[in-house]
C-alpha angles and dihedrals in degrees: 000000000000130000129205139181120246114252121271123211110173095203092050121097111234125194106242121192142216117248097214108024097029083231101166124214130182104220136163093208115030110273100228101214140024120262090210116048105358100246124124126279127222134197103259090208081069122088120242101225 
């Protein structure tokens, strides 16, 4: 079975997601903390593995 990494595109906007509220946000660099409740994002393109 093959693997591959998502595309990047630096200019495009991505939805990144809050581990503990589900709060989404669209960014074009990844946001650090979540407005709503402090806890970290993630890239919801990226697996959570």
């Amino acid at each position: 079975m093959k693997t591959r990494d998502p595309d990047y595109d630096a200019d495009a906007d991505y939805e990144y997601e809050c581990l503990k509220c589900g709060e989404t946000v669209s960014a074009s660099s990844h946001p650090g903390e979540c407005d709503d409740c402090g806890s970290a994002m993630r890239n919801r393109r990226m697996p959570c593995e």
